[in-house]
Backbone as a chain_set.jsonl record, in Angstrom:
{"seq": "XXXXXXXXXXXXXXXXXXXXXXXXXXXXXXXXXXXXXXXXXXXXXXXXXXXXXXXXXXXXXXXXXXXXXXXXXXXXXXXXXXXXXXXXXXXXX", "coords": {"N": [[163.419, 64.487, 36.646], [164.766, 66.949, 36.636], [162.673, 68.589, 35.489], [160.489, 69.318, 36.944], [161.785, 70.475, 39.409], [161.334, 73.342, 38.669], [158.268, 74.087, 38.515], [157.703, 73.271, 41.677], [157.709, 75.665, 42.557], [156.025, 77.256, 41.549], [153.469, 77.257, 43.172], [154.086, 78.502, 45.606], [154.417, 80.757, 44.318], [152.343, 81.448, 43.741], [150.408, 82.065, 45.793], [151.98, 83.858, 46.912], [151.024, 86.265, 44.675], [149.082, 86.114, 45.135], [147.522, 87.061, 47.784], [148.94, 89.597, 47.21], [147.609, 90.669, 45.584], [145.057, 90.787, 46.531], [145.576, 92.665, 48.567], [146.513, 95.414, 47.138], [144.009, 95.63, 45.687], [142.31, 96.379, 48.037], [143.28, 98.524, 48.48], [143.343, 99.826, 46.574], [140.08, 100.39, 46.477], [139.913, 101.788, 48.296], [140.854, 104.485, 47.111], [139.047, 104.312, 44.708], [136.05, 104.251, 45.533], [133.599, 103.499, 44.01], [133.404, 101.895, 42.149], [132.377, 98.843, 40.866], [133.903, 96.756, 39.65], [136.011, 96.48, 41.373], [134.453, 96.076, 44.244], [133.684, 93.815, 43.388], [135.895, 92.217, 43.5], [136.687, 92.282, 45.622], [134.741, 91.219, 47.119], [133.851, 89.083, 46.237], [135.746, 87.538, 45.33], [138.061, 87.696, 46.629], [137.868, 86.991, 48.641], [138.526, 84.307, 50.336], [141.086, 85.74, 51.224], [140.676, 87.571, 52.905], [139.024, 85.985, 54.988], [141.512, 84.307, 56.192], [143.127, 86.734, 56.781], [142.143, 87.839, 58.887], [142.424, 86.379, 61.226], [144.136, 87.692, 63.539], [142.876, 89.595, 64.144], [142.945, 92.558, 64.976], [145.563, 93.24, 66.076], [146.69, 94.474, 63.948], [145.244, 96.76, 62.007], [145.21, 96.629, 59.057], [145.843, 94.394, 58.117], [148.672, 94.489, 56.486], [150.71, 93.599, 57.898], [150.381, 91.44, 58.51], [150.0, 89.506, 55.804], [152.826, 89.96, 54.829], [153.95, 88.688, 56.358], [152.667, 86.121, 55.424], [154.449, 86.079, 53.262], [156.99, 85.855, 53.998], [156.615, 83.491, 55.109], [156.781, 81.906, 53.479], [158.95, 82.693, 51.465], [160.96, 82.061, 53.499], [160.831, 79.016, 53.596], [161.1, 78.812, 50.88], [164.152, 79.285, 50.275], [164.745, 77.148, 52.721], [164.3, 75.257, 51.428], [165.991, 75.143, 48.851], [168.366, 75.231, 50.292], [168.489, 72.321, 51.604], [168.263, 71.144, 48.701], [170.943, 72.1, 48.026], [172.823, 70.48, 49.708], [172.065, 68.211, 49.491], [173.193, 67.704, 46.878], [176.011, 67.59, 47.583], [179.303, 66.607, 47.916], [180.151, 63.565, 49.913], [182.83, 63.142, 52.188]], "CA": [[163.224, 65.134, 37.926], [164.87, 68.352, 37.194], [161.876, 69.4, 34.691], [159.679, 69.242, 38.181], [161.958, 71.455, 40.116], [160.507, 75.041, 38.78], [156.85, 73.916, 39.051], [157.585, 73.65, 42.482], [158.171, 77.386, 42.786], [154.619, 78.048, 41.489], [152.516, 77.512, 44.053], [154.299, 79.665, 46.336], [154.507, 82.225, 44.133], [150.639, 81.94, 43.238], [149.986, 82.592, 47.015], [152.103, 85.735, 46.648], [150.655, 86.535, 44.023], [146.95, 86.061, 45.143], [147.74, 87.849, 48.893], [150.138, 90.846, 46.553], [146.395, 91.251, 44.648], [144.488, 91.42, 47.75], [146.115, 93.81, 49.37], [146.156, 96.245, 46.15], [142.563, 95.368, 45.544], [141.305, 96.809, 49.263], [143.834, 99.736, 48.359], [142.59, 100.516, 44.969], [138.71, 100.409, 46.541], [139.735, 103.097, 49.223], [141.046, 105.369, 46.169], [137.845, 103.959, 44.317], [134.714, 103.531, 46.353], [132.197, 103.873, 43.26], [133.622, 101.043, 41.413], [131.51, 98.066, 40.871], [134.894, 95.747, 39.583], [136.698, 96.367, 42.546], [133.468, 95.541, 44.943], [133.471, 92.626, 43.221], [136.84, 91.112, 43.316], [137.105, 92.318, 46.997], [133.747, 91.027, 48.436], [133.598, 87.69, 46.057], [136.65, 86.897, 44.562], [139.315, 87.889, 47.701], [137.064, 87.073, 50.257], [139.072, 84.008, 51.507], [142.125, 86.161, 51.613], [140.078, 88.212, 54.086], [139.407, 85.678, 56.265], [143.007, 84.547, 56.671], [144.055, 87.969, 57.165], [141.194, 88.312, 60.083], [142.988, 85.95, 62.433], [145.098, 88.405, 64.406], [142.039, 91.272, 64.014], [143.028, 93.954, 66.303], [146.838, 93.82, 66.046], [147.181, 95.266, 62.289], [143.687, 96.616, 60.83], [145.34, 97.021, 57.51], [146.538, 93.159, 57.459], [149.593, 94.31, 55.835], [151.623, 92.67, 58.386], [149.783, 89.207, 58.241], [150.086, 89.564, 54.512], [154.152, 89.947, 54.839], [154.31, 87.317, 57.153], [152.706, 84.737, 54.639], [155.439, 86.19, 52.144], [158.093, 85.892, 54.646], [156.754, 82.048, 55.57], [156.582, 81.142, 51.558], [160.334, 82.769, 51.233], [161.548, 80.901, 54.128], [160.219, 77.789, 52.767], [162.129, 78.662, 49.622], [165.205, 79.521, 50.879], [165.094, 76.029, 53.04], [164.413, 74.243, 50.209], [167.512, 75.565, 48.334], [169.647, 74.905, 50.886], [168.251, 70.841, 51.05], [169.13, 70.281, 47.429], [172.395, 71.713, 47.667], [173.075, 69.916, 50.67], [172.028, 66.886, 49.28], [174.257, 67.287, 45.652], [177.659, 68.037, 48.49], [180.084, 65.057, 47.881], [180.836, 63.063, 51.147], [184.435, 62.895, 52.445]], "C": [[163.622, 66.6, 37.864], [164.055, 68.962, 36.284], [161.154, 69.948, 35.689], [160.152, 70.662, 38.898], [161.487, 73.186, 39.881], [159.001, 75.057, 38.435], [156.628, 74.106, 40.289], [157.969, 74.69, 43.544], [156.66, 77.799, 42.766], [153.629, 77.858, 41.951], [152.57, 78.605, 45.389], [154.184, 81.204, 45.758], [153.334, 82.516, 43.985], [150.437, 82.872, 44.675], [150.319, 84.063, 46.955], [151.499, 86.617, 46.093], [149.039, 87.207, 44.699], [147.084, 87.512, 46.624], [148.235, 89.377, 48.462], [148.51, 91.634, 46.116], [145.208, 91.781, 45.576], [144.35, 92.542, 48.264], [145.724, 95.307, 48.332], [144.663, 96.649, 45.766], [141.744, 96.424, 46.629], [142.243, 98.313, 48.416], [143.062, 100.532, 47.202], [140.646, 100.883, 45.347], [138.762, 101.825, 47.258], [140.398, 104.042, 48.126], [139.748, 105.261, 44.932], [136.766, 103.741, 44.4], [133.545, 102.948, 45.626], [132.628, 102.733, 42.341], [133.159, 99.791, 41.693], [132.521, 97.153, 40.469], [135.351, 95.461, 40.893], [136.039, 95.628, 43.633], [133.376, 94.561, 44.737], [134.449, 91.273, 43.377], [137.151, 91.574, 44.953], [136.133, 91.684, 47.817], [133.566, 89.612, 47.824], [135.253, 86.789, 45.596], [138.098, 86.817, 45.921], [138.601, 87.515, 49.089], [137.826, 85.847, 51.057], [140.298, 84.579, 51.882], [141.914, 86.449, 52.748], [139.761, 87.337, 55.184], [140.516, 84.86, 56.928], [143.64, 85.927, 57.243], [143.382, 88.605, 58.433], [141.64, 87.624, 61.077], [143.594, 86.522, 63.47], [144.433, 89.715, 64.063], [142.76, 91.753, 65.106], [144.543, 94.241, 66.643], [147.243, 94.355, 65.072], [146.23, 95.452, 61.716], [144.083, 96.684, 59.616], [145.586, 95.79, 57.169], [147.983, 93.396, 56.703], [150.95, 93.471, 56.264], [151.749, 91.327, 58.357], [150.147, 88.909, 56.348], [151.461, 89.545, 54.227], [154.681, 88.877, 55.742], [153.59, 85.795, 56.174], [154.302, 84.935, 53.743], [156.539, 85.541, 52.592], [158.052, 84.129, 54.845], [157.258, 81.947, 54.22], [158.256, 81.286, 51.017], [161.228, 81.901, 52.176], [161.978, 79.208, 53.842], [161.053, 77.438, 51.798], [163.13, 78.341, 49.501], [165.924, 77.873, 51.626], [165.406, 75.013, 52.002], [165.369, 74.271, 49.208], [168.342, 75.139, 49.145], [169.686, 73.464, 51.157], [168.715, 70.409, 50.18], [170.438, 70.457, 47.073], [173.347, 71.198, 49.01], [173.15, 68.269, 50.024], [172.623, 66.42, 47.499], [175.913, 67.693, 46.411], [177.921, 66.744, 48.079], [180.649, 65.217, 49.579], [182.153, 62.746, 51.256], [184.951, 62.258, 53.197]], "O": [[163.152, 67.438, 38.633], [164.496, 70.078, 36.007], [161.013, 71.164, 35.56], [159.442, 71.659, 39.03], [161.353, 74.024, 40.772], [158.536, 76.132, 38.057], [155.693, 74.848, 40.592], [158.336, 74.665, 44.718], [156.112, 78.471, 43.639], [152.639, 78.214, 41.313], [151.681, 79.239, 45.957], [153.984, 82.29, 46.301], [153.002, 83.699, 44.044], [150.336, 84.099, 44.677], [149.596, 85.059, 46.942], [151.292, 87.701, 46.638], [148.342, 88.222, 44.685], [146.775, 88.685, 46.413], [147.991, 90.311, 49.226], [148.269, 92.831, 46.276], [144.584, 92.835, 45.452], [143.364, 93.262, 48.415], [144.86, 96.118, 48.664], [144.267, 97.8, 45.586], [140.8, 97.132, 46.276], [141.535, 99.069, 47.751], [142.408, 101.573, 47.143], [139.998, 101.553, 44.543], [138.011, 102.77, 47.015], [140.511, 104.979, 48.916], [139.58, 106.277, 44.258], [136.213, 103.074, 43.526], [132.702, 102.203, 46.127], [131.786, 102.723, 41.443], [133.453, 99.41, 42.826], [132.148, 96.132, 41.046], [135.142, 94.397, 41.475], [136.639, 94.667, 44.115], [132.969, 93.881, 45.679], [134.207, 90.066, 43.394], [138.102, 90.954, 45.429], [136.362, 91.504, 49.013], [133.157, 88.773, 48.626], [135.543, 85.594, 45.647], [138.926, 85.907, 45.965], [138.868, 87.783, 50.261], [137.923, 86.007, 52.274], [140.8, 84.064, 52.881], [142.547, 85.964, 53.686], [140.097, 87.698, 56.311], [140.482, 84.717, 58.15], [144.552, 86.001, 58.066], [143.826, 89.612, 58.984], [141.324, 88.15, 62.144], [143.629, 85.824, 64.483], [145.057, 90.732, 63.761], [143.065, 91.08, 66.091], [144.863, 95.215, 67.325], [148.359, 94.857, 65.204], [145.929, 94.639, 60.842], [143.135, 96.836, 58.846], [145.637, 95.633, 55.949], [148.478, 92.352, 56.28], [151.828, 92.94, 55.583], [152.628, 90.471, 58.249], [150.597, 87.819, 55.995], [151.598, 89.016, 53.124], [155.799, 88.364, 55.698], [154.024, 84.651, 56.306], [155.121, 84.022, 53.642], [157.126, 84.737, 51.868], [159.084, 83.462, 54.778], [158.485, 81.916, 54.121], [158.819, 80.403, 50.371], [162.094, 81.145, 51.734], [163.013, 78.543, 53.885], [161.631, 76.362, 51.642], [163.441, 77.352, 48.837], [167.039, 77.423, 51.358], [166.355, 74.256, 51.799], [165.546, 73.188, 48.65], [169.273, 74.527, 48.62], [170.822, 73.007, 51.031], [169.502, 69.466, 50.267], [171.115, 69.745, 46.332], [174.501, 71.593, 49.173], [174.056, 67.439, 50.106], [172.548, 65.304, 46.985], [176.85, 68.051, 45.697], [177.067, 65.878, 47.896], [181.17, 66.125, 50.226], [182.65, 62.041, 50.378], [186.181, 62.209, 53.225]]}, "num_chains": 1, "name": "protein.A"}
């Protein structure tokens, strides 16, 4: 069981990961417009980031906030889950 426990790190961190690449991705296009990679990993490859990050259009056009708020859920998450297992190795008294 404790080989398991840092596998289940890496799905959260993929998310980060994937949302971290996103974000960079739109950035790197508006310093890049003429680039035919970028166009490609922003209009096929990130495209469901985009429509997660379209839920709350019109309060953050940059998404960077929706994009720090997955981070912030995924660390939360973490954080809980740390404090579970050493909750549940405490000796009872």
């Amino acid at each position: 069981m404790a080989t398991r426990e840092p596998k289940l790190l890496l799905g959260p961190l993929v998310v980060v990961a994937v949302v971290a690449s996103a974000q960079c991705g739109a950035y790197a296009l508006d310093a890049w417009p003429r680039s035919m990679v970028l166009w490609y990993l922003n209009l096929e490859v990130f495209r469901p980031v985009h429509y997660s990050l379209f839920m709350a259009d019109g309060v953050d056009p940059t998404g960077v906030s929706q994009a720090f708020g997955v981070v912030r859920a995924q660390f939360a998450q973490t954080i809980f889950h740390l404090y579970l297992r050493q909750e549940k190795n405490k000796p009872i008294m």
